[in-house]
C-alpha positions in Angstrom: 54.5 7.6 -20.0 53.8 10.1 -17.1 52.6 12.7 -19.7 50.5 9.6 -21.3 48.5 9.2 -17.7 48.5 12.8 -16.3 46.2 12.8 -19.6 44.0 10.5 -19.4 43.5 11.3 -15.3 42.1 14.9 -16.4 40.2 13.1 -19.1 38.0 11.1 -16.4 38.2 14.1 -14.4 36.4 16.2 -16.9 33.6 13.0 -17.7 30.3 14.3 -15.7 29.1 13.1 -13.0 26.1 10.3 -13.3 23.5 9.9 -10.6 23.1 7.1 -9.2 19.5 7.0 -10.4 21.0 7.4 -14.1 23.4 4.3 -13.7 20.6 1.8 -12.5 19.7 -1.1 -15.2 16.1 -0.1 -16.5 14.4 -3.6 -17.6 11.4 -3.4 -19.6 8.7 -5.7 -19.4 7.0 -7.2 -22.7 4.1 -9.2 -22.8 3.5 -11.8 -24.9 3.2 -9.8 -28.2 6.1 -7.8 -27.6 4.3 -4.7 -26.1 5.9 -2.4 -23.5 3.7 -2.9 -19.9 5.8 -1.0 -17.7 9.8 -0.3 -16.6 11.6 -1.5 -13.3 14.9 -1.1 -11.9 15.0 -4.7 -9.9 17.0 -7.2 -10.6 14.7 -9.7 -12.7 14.5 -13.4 -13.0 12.1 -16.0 -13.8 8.9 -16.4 -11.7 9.0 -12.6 -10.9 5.6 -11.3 -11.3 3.9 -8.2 -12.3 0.6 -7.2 -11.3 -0.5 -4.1 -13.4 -2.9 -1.3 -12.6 -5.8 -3.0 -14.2 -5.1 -5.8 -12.1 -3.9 -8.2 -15.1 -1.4 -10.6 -13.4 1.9 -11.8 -15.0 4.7 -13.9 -14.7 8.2 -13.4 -16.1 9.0 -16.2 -18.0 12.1 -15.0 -19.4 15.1 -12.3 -19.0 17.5 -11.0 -21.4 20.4 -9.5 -19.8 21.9 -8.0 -22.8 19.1 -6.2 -23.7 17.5 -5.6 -20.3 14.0 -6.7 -21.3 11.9 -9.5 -19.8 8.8 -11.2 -21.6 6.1 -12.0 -19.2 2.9 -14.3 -19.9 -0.5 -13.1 -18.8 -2.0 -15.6 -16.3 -5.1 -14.2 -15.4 -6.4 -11.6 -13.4 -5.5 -11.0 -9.5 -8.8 -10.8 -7.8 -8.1 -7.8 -4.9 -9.8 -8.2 -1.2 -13.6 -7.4 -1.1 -13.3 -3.6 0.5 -17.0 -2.9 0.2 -17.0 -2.4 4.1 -15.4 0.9 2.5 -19.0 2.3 2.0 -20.2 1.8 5.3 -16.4 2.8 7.3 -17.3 6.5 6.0 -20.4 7.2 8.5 -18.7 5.0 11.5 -16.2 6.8 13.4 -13.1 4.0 14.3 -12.2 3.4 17.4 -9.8 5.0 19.6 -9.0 2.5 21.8 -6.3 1.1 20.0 -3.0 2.7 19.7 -2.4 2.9 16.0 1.2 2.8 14.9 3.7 2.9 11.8 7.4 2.8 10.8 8.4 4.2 8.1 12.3 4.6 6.8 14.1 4.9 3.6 17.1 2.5 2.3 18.2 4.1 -0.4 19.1 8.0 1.6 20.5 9.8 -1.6 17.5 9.2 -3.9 16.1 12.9 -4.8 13.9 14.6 -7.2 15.8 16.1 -9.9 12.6 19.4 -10.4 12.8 19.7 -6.6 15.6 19.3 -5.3 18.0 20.3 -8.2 19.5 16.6 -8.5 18.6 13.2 -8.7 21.2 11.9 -5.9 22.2 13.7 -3.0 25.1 11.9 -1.0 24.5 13.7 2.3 20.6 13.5 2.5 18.3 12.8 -0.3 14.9 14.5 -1.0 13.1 10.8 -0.2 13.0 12.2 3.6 11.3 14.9 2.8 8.7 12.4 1.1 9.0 10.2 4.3 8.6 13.2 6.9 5.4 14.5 5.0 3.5 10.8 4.5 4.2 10.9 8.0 2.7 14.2 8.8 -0.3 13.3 7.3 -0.7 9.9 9.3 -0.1 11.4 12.6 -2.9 14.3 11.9 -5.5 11.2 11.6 -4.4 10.1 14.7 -1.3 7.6 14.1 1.9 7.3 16.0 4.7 7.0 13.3 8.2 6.0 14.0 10.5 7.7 11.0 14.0 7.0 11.2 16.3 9.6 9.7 18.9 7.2 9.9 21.2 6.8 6.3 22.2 4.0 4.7 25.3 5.6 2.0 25.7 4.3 -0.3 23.2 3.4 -2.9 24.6 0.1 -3.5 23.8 -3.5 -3.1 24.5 -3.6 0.9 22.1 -0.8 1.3 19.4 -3.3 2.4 22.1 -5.2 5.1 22.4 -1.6 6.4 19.0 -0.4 6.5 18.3 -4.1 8.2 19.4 -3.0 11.4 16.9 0.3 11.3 14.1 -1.8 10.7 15.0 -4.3 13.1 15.1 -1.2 15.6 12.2 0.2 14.7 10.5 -3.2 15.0 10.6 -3.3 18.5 7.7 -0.6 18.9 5.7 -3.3 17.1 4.4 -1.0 14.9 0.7 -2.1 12.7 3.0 -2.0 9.6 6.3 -1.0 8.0 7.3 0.7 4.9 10.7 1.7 3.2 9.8 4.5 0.9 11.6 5.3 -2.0 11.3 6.9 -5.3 11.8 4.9 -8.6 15.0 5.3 -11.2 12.9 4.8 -14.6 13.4 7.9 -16.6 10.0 8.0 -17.9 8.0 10.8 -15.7 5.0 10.0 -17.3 4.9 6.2 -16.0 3.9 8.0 -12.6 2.3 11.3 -13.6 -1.4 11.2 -12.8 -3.8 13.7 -12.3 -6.0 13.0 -9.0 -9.0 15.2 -7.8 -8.3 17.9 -10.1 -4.2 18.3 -8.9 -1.0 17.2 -10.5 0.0 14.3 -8.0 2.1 10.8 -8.3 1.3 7.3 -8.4 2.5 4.9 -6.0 4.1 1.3 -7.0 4.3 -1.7 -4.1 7.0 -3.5 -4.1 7.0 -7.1 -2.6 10.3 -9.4 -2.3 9.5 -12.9 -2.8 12.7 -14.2 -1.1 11.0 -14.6 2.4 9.0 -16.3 5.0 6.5 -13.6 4.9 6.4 -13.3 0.9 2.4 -14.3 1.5 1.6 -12.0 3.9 3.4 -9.3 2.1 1.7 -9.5 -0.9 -1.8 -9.3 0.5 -0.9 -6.4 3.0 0.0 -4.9 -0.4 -3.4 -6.3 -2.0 -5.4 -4.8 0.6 -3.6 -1.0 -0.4 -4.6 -1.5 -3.8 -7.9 -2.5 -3.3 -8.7 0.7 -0.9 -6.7 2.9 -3.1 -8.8 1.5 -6.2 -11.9 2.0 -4.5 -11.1 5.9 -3.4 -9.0 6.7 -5.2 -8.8 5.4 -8.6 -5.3 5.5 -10.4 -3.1 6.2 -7.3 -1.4 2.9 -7.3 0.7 2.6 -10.4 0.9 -1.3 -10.2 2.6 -4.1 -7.6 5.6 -5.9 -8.6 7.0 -9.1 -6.4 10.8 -9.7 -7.4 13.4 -11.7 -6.2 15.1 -10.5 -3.0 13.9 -9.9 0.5 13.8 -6.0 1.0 14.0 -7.0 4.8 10.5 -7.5 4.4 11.3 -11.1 5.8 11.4 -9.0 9.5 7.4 -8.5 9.1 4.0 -9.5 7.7 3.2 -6.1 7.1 6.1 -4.7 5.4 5.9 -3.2 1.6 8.2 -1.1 -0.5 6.1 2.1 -1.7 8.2 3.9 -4.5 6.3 7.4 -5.0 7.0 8.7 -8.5 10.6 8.5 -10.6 13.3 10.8 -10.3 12.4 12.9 -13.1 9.1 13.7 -11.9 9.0 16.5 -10.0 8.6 16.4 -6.1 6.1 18.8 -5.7 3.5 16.2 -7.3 4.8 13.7 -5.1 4.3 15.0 -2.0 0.9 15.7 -2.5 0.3 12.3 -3.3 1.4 11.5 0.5 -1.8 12.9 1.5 -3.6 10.1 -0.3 -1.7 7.3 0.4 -1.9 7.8 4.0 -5.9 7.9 3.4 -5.3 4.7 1.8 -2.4 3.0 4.4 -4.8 4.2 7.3 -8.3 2.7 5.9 -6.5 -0.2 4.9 -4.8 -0.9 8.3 -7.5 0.5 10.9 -11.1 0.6 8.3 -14.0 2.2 9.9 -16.3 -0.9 10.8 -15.2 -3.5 14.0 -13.2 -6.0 12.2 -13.5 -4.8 8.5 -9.3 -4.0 8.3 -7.8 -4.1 11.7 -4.2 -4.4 11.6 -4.3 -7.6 13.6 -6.0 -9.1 10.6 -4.6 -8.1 7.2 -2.2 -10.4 6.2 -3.4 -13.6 8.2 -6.8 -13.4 6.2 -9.1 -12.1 3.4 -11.1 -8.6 4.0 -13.7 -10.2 2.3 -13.5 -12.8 5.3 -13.1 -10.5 7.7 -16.1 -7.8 6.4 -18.3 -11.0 6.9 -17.3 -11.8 9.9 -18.7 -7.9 11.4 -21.2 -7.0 9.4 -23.0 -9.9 8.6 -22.6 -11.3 12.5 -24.7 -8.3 13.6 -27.6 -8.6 11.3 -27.9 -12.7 12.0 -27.9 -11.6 16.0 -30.7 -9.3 15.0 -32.5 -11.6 12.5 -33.1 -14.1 15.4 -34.2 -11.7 17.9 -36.8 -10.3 15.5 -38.1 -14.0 14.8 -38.2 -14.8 18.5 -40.2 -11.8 19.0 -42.6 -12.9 16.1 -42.8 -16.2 17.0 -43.8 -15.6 20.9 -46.3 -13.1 19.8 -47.7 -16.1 17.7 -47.8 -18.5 20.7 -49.3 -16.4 23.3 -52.0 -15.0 21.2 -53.1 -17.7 19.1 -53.8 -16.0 16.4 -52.1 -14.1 13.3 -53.8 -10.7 14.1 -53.1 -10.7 17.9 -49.6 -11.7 16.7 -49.5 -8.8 14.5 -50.8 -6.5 17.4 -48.6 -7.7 19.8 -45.5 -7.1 18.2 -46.2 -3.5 17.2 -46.4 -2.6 21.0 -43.4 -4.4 22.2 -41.6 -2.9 18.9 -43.6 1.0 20.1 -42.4 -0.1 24.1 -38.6 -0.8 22.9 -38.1 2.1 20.7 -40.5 4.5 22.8 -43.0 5.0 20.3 -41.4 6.0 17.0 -41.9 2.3 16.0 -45.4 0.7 16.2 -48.5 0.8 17.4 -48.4 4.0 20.1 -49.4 2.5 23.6 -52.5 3.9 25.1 
């Protein structure tokens, strides 16, 4: 019998060693027909839903286990936060005053790149800090003071997120604008997540929201708001938004979101330089450009299409009322249309110095 074991010991010594990334359970998601809408590596179950890239929303109504698929129904489409204050943000410089923070730390600490970092798993420190350190880079040269915890959460198993708990928890105390745990996806398919952006090889970007919290709401349109900048600027960065079953920790804040940027088989180089958009995108979404259009105080307790209202259209009605208070004392102290007319081109010529209406003698 020893013989019998000593052999079948050196057998499983000799089977090669798997990545992590490799043994994750890849579900795909069918729609109704039957046709492949994307991959995930979450645990699935029914109510799960999928919001894809063109902004078609769907809802898993079904999972089979044995042969990792899920068929989802389409229920409509997900109408994204107005971001048209976008167009006006670009010639207003944003205020200052406000310290501007973020947190950012990574749960899973061996995911890696396998064309960049020579493997897809690295038990001592994966390539995703390398992903982390350079999204934070890019914040903090626009002005940002980020929080990025180095801290590891081995291994890459299911009490990875109990773990990582107490480092967001900790990193929660700066109260920070928002939160992210980045990662990089497990699908094997490269090309889910290859893009090509501004004439350079880059990677998308997919949000992940856990509905198994409080803050499932607020979540999902922090994450909303991310797409609808990064759709306006740049079109194609975010790969899609999925909201699964689970919590992520994401129960700790109202502004927290998974960003997975890229697969494992994509290589990192591509990824990293899609950090410099998506910090574009988190800091337009988070701090915008006009008073009140984004501020971090207001995403996730309301609309941007509320809040865009609420700025621009405040200052024009203040304006609109002065302008018909002028005209209408004009009116009443001249008695007449033309002396109206005359008298509001020199109180307009008076206000603005001259370089609107009638030129005082």
């Amino acid at each position: 019998m020893k013989p019998f074991f000593a052999c079948v010991l050196a057998a499983l010594l000799l089977v090669p060693h798997v990545s992590s990334a490799e043994e994750e359970a890849v579900y795909r998601l069918l729609d109704e027909k039957g046709k492949l809408l994307t991959s995930v590596c979450y645990p699935l179950e029914k109510g799960d839903e999928y919001i894809a890239g063109d902004n078609t929303h769907y809802e898993i109504i079904a999972v089979n286990e044995s042969e990792l698929t899920a068929s989802l129904k389409k229920t409509g489409m997900f109408e994204l936060p107005d971001v048209s204050w976008l167009e006006v943000a670009d010639s207003i410089a944003v205020s200052a005053s406000k310290i501007k923070k973020i947190a950012l730390y990574c749960t899973h600490s061996d995911e890696s790149y396998k064309t960049g970092d020579g493997e897809t798993s690295d038990k001592d420190r994966g390539g995703i800090y390398d992903v982390a350190k350079e999204l934070a880079t890019q914040l903090e040269d626009k002005g940002v003071t980020v929080a990025q915890s180095d801290n590891k959460h081995h291994p890459h198993d299911a009490g990875a997120y109990r773990r990582s708990r107490q480092t967001a928890a900790q990193l929660l105390k700066a109260a920070p604008d928002a939160i992210f745990d980045i990662h990089r996806d497990g699908i094997p398919d490269p090309d889910e997540y290859a893009v090509t952006l501004g004439g350079e090889k880059s990677s998308k970007v997919r949000l992940l929201v856990g509905r198994g919290n409080q803050n499932m709401e607020a979540n999902k349109k922090f994450a909303a708001q991310l797409k609808a900048v990064a759709d306006k600027v740049y079109p194609g960065l975010i790969k899609d938004i999925f909201i699964g079953k689970g919590a992520y920790n994401q129960d700790l804040y109202p502004r927290s979101v998974l960003l997975e940027f890229g697969t494992y088989t994509l290589a990192k180089e591509r990824v990293l330089r899609s950090t410099q958009l998506m910090s574009d995108v988190i800091y337009r979404a988070l701090y915008g450009g006009v008073l009140g259009s984004a501020g971090a105080s207001d995403v996730g307790q309301g609309s941007a299409k509320k809040d865009s209202e609420g700025a621009g259209g405040g200052i024009v009605w203040v304006i609109g009322l002065f302008v018909l208070g002028v005209v209408v004392f004009a009116f009443v102290s001249t008695g007449s249309k033309k002396g109206a007319v005359e008298k509001v081109k020199r109180a307009a010529s008076e206000v603005t110095g001259g370089l609107i209406g009638k030129k005082p003698k």
